[in-house]
PDB file of N, CA, C and O in Angstrom, chain B, residues numbered from 101:
ATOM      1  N   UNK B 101      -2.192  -7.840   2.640  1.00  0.00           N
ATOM      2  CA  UNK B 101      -0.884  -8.421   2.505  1.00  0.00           C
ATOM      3  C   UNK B 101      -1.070  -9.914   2.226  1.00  0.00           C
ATOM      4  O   UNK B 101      -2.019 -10.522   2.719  1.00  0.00           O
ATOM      5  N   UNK B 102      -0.093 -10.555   1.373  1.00  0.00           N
ATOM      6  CA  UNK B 102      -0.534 -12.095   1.146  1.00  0.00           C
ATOM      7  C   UNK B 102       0.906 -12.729   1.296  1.00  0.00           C
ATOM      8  O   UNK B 102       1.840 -12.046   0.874  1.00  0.00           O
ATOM      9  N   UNK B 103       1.154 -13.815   1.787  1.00  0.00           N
ATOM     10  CA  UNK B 103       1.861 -14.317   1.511  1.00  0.00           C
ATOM     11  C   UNK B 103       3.333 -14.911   0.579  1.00  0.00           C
ATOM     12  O   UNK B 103       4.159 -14.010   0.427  1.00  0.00           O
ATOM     13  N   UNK B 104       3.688 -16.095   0.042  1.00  0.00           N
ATOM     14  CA  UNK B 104       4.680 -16.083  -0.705  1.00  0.00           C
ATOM     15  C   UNK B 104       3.666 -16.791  -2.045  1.00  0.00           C
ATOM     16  O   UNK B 104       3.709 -16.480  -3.236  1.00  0.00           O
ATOM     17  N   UNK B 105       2.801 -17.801  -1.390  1.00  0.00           N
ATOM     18  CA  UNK B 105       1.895 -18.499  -2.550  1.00  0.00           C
ATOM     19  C   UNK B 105       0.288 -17.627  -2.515  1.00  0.00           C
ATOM     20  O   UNK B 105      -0.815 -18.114  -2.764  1.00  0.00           O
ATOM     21  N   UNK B 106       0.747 -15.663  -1.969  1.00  0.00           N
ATOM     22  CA  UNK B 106      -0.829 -15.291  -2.529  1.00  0.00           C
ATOM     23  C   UNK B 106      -1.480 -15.159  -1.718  1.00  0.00           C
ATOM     24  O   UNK B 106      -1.963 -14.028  -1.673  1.00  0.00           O
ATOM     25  N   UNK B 107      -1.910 -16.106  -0.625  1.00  0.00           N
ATOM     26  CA  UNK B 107      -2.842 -16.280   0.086  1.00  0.00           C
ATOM     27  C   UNK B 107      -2.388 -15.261   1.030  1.00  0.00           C
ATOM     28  O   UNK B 107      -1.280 -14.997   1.497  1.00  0.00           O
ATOM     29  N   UNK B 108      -4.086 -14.536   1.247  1.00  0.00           N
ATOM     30  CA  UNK B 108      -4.019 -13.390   2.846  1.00  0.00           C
ATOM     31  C   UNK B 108      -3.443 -13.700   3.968  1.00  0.00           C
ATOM     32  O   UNK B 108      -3.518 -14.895   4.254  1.00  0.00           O
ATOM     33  N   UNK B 109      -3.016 -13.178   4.537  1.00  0.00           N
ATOM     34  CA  UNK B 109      -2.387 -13.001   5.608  1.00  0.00           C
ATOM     35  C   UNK B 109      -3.295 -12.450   6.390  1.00  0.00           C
ATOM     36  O   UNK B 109      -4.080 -11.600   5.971  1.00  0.00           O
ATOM     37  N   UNK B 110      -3.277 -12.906   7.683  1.00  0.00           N
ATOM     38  CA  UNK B 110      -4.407 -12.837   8.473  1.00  0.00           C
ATOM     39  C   UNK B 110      -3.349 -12.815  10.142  1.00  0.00           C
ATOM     40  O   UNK B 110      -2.241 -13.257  10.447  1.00  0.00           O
ATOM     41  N   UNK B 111      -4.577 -11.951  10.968  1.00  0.00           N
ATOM     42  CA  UNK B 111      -3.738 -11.476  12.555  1.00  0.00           C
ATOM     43  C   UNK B 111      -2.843 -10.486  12.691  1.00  0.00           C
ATOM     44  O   UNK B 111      -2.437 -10.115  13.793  1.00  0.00           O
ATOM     45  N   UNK B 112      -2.267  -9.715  10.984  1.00  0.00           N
ATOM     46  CA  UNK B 112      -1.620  -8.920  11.221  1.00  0.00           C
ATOM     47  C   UNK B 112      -1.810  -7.241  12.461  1.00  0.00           C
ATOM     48  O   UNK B 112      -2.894  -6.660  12.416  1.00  0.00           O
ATOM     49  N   UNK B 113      -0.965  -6.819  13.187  1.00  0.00           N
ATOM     50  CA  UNK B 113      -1.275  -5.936  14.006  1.00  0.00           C
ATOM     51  C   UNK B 113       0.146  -4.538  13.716  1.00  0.00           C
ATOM     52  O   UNK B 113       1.290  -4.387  13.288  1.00  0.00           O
ATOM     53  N   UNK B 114      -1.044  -3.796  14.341  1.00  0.00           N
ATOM     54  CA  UNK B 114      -0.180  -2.641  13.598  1.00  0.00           C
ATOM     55  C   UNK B 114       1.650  -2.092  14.325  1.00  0.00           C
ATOM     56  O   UNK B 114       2.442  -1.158  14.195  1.00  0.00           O
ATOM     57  N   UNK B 115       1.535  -3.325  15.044  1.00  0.00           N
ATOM     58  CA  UNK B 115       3.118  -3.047  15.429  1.00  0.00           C
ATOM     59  C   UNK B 115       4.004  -4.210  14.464  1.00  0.00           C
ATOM     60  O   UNK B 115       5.153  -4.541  14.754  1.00  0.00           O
ATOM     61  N   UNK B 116       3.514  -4.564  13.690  1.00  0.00           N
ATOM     62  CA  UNK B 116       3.823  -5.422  12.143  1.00  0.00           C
ATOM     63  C   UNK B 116       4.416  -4.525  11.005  1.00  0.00           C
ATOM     64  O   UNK B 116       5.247  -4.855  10.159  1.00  0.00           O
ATOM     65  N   UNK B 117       3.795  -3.303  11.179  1.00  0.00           N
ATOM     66  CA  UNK B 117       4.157  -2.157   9.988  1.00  0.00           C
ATOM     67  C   UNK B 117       4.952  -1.375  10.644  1.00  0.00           C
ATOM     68  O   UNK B 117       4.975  -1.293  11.872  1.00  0.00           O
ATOM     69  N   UNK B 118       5.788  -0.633   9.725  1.00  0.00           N
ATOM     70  CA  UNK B 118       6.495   0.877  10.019  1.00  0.00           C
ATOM     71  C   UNK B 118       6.354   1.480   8.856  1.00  0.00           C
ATOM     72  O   UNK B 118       6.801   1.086   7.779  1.00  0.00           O
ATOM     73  N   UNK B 119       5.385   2.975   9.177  1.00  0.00           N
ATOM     74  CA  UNK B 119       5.959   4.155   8.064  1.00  0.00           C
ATOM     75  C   UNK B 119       7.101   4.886   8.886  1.00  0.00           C
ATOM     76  O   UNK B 119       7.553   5.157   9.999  1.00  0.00           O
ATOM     77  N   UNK B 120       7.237   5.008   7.455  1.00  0.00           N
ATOM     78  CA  UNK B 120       8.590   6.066   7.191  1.00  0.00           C
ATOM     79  C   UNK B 120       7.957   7.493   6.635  1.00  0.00           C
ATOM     80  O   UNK B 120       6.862   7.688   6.106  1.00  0.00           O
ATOM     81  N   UNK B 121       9.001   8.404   6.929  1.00  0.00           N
ATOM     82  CA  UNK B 121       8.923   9.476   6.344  1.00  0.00           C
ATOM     83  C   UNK B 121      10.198   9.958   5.800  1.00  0.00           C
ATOM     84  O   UNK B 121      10.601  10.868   6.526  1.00  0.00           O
ATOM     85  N   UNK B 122      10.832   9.779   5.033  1.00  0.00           N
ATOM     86  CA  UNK B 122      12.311  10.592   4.676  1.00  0.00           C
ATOM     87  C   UNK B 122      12.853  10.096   5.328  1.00  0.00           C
ATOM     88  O   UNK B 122      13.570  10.777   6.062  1.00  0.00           O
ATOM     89  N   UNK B 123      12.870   8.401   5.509  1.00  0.00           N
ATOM     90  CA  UNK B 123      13.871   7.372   6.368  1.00  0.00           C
ATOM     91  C   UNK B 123      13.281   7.764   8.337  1.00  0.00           C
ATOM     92  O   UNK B 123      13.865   7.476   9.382  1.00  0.00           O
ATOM     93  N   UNK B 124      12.155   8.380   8.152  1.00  0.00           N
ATOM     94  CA  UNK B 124      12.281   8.756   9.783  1.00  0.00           C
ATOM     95  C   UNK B 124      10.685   8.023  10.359  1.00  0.00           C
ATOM     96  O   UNK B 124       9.539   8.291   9.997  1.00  0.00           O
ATOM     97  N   UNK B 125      11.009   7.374  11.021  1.00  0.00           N
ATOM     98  CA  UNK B 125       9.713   6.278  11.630  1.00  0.00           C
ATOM     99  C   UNK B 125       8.725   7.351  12.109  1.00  0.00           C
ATOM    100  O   UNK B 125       9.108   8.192  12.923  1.00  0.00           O
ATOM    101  N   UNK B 126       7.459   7.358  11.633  1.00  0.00           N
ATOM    102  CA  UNK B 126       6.114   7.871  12.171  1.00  0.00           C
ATOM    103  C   UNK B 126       5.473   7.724  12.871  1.00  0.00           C
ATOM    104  O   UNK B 126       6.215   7.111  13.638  1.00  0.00           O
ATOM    105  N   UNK B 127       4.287   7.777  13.509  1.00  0.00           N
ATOM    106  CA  UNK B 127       3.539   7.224  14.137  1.00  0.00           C
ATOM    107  C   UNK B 127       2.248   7.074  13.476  1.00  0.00           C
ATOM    108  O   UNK B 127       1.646   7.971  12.883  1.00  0.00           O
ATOM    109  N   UNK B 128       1.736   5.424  13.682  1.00  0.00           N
ATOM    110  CA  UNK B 128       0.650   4.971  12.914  1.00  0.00           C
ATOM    111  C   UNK B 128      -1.089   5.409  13.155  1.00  0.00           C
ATOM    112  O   UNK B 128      -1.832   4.674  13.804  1.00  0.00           O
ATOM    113  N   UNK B 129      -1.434   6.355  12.693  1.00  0.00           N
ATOM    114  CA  UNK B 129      -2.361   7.093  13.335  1.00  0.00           C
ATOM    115  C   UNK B 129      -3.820   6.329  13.480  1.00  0.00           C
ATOM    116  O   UNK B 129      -4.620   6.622  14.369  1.00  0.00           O
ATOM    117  N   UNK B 130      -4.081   5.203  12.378  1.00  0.00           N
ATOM    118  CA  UNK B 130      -5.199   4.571  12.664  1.00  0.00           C
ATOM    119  C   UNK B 130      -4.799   3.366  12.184  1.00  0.00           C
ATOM    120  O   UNK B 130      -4.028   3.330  11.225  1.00  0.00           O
ATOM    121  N   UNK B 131      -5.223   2.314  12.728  1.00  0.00           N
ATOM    122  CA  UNK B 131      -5.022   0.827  11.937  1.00  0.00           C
ATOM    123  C   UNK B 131      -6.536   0.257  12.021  1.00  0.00           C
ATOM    124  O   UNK B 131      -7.471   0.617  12.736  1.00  0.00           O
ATOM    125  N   UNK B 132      -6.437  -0.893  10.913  1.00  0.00           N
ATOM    126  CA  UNK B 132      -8.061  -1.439  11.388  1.00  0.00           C
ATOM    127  C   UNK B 132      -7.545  -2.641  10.118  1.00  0.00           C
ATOM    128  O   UNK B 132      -7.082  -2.477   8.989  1.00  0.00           O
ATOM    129  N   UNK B 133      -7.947  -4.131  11.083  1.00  0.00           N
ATOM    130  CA  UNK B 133      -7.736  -5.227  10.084  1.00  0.00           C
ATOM    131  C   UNK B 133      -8.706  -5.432   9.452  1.00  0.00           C
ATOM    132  O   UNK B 133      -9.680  -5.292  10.191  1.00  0.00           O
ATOM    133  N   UNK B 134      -9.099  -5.795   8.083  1.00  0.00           N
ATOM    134  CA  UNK B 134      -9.645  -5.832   7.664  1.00  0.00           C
ATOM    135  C   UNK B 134      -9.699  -7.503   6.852  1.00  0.00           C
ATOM    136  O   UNK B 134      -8.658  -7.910   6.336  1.00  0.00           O
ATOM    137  N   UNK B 135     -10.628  -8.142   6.816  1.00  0.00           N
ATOM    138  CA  UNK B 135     -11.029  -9.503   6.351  1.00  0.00           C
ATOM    139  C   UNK B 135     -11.578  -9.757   4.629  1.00  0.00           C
ATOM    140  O   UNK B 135     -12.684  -9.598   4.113  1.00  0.00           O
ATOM    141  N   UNK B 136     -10.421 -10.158   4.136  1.00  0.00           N
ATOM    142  CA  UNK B 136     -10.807 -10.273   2.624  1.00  0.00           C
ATOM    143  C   UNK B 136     -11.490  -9.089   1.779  1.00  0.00           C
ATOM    144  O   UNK B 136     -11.784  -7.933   2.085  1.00  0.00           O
ATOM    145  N   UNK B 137     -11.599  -9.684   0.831  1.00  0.00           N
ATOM    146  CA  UNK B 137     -12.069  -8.674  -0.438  1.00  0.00           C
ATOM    147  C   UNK B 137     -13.622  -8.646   0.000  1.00  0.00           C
ATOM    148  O   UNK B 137     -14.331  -7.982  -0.756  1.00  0.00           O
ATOM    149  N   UNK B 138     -14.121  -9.116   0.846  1.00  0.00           N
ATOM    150  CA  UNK B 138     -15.704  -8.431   1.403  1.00  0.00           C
ATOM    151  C   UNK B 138     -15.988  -7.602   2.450  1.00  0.00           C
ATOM    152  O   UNK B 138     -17.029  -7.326   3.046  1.00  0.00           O
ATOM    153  N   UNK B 139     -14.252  -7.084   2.603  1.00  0.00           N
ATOM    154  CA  UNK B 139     -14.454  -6.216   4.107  1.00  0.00           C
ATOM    155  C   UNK B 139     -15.355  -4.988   3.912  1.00  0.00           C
ATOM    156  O   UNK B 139     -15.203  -4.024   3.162  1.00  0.00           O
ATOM    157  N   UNK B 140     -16.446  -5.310   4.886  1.00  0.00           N
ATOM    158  CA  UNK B 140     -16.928  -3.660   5.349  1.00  0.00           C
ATOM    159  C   UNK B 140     -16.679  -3.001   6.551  1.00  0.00           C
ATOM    160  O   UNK B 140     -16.430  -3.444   7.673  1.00  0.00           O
ATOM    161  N   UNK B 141     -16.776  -2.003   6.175  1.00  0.00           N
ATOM    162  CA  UNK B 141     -16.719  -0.543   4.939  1.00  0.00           C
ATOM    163  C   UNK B 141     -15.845  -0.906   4.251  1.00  0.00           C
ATOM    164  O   UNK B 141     -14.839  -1.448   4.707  1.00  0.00           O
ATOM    165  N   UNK B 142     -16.059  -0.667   2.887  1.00  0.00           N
ATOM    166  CA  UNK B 142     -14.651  -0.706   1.690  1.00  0.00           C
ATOM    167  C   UNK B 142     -13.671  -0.040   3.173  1.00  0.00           C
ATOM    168  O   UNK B 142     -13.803   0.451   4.294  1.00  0.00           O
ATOM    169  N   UNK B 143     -12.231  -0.657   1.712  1.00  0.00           N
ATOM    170  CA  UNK B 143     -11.321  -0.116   1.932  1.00  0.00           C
ATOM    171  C   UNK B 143     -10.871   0.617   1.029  1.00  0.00           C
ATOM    172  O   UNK B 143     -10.816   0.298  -0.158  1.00  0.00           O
ATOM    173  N   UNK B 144     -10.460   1.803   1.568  1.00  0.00           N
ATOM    174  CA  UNK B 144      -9.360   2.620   0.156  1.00  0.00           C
ATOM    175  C   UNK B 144      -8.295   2.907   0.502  1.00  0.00           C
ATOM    176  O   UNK B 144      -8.116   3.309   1.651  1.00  0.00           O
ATOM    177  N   UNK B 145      -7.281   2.787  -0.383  1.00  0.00           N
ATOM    178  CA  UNK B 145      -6.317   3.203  -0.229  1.00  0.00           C
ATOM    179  C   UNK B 145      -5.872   4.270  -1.587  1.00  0.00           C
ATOM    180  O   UNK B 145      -6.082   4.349  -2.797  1.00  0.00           O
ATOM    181  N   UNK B 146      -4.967   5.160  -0.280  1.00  0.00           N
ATOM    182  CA  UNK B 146      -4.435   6.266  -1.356  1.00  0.00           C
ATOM    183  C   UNK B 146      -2.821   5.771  -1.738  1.00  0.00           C
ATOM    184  O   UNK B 146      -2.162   5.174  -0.887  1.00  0.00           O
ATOM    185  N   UNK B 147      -2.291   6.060  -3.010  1.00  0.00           N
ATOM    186  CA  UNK B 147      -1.053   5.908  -3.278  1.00  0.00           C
ATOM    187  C   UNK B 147      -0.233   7.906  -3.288  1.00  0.00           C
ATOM    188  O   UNK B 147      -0.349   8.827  -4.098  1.00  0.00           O
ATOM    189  N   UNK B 148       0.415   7.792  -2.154  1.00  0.00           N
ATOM    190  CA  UNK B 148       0.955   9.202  -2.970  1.00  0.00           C
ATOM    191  C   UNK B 148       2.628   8.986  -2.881  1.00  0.00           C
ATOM    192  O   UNK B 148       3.391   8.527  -2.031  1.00  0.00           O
ATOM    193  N   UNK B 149       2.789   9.617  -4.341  1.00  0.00           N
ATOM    194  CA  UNK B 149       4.397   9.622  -4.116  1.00  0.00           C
ATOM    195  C   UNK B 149       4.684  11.094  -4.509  1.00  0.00           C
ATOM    196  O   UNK B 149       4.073  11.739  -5.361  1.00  0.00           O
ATOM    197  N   UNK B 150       5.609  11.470  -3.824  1.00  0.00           N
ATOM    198  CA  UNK B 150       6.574  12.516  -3.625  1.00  0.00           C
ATOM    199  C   UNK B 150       8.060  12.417  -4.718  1.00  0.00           C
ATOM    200  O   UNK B 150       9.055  11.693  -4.732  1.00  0.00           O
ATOM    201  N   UNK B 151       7.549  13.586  -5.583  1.00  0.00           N
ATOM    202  CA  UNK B 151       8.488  13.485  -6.459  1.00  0.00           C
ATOM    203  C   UNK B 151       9.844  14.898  -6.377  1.00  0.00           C
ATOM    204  O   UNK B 151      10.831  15.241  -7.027  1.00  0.00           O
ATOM    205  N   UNK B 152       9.209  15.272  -5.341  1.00  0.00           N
ATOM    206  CA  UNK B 152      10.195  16.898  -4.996  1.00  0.00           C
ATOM    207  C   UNK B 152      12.028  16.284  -4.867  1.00  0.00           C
ATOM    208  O   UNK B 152      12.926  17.077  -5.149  1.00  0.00           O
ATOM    209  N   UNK B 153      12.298  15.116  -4.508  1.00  0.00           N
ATOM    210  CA  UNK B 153      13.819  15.052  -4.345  1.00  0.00           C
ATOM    211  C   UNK B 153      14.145  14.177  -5.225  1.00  0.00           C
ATOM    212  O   UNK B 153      15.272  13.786  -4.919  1.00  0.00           O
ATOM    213  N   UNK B 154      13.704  13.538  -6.354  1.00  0.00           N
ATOM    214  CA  UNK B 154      13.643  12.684  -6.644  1.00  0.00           C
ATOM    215  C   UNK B 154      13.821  12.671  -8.200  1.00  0.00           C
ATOM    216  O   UNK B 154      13.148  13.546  -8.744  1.00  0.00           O
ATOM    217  N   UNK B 155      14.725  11.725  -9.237  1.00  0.00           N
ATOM    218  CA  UNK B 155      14.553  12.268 -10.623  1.00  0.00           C
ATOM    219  C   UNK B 155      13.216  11.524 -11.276  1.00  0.00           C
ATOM    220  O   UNK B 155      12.412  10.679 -10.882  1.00  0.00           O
ATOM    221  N   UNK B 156      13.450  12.423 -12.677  1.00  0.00           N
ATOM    222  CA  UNK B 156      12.475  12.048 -13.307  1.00  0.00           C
ATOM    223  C   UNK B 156      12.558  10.960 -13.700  1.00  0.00           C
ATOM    224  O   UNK B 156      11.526  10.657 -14.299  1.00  0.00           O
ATOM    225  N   UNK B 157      13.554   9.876 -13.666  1.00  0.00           N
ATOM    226  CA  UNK B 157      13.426   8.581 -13.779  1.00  0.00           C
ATOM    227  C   UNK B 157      13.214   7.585 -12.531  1.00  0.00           C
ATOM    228  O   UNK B 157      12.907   6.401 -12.666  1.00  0.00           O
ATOM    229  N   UNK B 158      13.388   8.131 -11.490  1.00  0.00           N
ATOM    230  CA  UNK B 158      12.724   7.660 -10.072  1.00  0.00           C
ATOM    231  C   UNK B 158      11.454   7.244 -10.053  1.00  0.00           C
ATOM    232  O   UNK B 158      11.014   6.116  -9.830  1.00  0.00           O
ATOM    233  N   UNK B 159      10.682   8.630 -10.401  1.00  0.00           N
ATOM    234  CA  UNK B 159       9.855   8.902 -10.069  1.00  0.00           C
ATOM    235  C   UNK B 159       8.492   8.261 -11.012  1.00  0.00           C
ATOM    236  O   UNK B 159       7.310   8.257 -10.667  1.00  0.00           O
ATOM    237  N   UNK B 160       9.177   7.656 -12.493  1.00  0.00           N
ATOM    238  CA  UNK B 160       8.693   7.091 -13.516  1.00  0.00           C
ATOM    239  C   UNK B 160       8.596   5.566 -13.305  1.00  0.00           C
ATOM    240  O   UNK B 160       7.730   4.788 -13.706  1.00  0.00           O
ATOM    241  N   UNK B 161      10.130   5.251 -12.292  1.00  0.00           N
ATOM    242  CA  UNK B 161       9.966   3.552 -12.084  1.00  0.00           C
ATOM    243  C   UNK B 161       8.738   3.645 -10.965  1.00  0.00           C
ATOM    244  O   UNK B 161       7.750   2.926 -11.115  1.00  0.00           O
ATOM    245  N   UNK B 162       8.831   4.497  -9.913  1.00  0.00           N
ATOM    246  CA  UNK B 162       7.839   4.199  -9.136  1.00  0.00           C
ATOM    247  C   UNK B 162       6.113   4.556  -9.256  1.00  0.00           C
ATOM    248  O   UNK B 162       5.129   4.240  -8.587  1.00  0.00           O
ATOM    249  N   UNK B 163       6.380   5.508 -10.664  1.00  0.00           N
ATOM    250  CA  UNK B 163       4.754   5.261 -11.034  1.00  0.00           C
ATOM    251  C   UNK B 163       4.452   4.069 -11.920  1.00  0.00           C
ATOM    252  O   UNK B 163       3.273   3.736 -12.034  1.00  0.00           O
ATOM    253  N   UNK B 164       5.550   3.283 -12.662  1.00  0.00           N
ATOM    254  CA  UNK B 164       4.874   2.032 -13.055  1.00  0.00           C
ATOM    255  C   UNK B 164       4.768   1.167 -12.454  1.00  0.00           C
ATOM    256  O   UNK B 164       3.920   0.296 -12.652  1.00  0.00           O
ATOM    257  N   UNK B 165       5.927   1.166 -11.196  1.00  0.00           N
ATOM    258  CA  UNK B 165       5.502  -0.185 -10.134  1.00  0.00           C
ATOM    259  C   UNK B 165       4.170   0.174  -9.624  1.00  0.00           C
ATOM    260  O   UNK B 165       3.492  -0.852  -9.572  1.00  0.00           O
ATOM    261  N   UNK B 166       3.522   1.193  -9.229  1.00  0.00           N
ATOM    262  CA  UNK B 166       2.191   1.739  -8.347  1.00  0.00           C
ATOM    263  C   UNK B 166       1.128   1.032  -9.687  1.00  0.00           C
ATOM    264  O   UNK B 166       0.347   0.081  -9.690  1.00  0.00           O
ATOM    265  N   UNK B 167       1.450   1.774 -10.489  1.00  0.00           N
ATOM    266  CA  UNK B 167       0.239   0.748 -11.687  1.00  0.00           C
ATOM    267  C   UNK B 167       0.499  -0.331 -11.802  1.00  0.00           C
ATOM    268  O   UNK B 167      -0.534  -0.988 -11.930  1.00  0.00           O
ATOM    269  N   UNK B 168       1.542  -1.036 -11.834  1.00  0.00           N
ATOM    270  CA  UNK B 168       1.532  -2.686 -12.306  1.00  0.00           C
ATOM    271  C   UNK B 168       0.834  -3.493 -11.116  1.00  0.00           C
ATOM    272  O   UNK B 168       0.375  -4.634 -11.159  1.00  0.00           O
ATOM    273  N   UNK B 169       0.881  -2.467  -9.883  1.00  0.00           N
ATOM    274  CA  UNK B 169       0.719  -3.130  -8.543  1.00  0.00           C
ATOM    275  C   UNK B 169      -1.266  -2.849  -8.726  1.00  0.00           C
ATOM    276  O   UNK B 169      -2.012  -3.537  -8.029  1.00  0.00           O
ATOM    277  N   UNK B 170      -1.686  -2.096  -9.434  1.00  0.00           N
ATOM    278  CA  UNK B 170      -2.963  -2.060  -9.612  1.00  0.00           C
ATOM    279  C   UNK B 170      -3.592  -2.799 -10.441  1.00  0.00           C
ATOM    280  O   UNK B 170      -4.682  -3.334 -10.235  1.00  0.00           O
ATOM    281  N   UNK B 171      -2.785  -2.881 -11.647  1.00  0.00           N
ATOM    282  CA  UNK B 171      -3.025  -3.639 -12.697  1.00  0.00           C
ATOM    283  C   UNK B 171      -3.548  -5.424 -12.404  1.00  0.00           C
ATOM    284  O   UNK B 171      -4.388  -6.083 -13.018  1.00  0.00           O
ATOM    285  N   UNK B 172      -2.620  -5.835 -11.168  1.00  0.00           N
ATOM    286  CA  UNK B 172      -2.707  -6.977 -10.937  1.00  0.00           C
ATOM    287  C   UNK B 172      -4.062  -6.962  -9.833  1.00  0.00           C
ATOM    288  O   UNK B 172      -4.464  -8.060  -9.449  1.00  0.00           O
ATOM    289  N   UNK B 173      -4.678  -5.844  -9.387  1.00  0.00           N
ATOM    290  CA  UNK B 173      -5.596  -5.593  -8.541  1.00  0.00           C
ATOM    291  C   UNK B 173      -7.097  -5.038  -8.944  1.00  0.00           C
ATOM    292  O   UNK B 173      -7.896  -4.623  -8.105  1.00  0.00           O
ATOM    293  N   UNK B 174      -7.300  -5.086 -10.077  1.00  0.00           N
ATOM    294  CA  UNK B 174      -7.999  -4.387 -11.116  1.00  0.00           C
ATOM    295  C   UNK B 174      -9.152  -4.081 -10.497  1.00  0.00           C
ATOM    296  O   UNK B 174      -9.773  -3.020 -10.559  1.00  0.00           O
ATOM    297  N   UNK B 175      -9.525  -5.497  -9.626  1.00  0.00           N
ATOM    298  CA  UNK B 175     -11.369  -4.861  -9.216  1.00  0.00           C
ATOM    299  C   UNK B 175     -11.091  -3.855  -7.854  1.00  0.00           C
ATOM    300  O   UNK B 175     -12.096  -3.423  -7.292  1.00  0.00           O
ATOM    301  N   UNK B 176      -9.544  -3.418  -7.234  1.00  0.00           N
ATOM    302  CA  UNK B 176      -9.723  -2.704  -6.642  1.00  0.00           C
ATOM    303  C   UNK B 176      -9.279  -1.151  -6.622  1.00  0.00           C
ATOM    304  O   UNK B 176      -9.181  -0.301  -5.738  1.00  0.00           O
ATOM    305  N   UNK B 177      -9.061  -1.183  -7.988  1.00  0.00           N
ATOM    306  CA  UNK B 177      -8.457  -0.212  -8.769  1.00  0.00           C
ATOM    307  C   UNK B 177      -9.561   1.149  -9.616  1.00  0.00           C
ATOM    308  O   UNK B 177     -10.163   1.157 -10.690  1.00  0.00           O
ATOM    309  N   UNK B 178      -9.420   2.149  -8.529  1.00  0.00           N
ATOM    310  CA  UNK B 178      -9.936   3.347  -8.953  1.00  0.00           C
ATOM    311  C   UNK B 178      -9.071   4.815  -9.530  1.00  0.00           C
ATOM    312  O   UNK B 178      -8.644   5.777  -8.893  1.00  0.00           O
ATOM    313  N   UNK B 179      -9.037   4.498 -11.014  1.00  0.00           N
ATOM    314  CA  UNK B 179      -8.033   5.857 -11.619  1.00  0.00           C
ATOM    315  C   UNK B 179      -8.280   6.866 -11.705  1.00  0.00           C
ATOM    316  O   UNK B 179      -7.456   7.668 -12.147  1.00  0.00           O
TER     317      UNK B 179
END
């Protein structure tokens, strides 16, 4: 997570986040902060979106925001 000018954000803790599920709060099953683009173990992240309720133009804005959001992330970007 970065800031407004970019820069990481740092100390975040996992009562900072909420998933959702279908508007319904989850529970966060693992957290682990991680320190810059040299954190070890990599990090990965999965993107999944759910297109079952959703139109086909929903579902089109939110696969180009997911790529533009990679695009700007390139060295951490596995297609």
């Amino acid at each position: 997570m970065t800031d407004a000018s970019g820069k990481p954000v740092s100390g975040l803790q996992e009562s900072d986040f909420t998933l959702l599920d279908n508007h319904q709060p989850q529970q966060i099953v693992s957290f682990q902060e991680v320190e810059g683009r040299t954190a070890k173990p990599p990090v990965h992240v999965i993107f999944m979106l759910d297109d079952l309720n959703n139109s086909f133009q929903d579902f089109a804005y939110q696969r180009r925001a997911v790529e533009k959001y990679l695009d700007q992330n390139l060295e951490f970007a596995e297609r």
